[in-house]
C-alpha positions as CSV (number, residue, x, y, z in Angstrom):
1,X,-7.6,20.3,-42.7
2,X,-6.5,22.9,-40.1
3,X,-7.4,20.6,-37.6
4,X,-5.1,17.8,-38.4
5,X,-2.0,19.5,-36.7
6,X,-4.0,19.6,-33.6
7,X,-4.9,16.4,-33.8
8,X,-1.5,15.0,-34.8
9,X,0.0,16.7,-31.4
10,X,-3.1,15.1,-29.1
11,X,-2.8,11.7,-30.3
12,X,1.4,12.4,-29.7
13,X,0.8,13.4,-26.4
14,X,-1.6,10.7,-25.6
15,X,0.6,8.4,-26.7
16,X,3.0,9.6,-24.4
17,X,1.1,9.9,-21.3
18,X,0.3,6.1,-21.9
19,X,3.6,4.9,-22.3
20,X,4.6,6.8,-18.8
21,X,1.6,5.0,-17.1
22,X,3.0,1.6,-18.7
23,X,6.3,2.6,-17.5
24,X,5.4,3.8,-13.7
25,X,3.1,1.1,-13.3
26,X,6.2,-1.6,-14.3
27,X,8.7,0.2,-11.9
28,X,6.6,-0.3,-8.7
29,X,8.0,-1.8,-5.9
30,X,6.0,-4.7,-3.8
31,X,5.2,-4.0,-0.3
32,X,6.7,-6.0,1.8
33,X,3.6,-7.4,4.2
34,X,4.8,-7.7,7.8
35,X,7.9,-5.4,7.2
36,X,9.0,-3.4,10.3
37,X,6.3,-4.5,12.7
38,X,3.1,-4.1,11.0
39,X,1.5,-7.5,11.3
40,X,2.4,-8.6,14.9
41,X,2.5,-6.6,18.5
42,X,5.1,-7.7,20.7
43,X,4.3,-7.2,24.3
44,X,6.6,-4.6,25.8
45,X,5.9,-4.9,29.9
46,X,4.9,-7.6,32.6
47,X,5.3,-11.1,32.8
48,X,5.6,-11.6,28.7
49,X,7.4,-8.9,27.7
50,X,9.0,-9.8,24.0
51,X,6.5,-12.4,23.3
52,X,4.4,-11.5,20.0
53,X,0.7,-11.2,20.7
54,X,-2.1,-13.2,19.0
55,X,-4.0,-10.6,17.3
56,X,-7.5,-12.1,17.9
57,X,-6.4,-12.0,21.8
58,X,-6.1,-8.4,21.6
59,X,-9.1,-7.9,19.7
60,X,-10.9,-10.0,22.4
61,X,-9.5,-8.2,25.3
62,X,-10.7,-5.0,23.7
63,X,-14.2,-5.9,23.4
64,X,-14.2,-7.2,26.7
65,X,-13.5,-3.8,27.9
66,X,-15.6,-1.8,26.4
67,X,-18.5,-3.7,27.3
């Protein structure tokens, strides 16, 4: 029966460790996808400068290059 305290205070703190994983995992914030450039590449010099590029162009032009 000396054991019962320590068990009382495991199953306590347990229980609190899984309500602040409930919690954290509730408050997360979405990414926002395409947010500050990440998706697209716009071209920055020559004759299309400020167009967005077509990202299986680049990937293209890069193989072509390294062959």
């Amino acid at each position: 029966m000396r054991d019962s305290k320590t068990i009382e205070s495991f199953l306590q703190k347990k229980e609190k460790e899984s309500k602040e994983r409930s919690l954290f995992k509730d408050l997360k914030k979405e990414v926002d996808t395409g947010a500050n450039g990440t998706q697209k590449y716009v071209i920055k010099k020559g004759e299309n400068k400020g167009k967005v590029a077509d990202i299986n162009a680049i990937r293209n032009n890069r193989n072509s290059l390294t062959c």
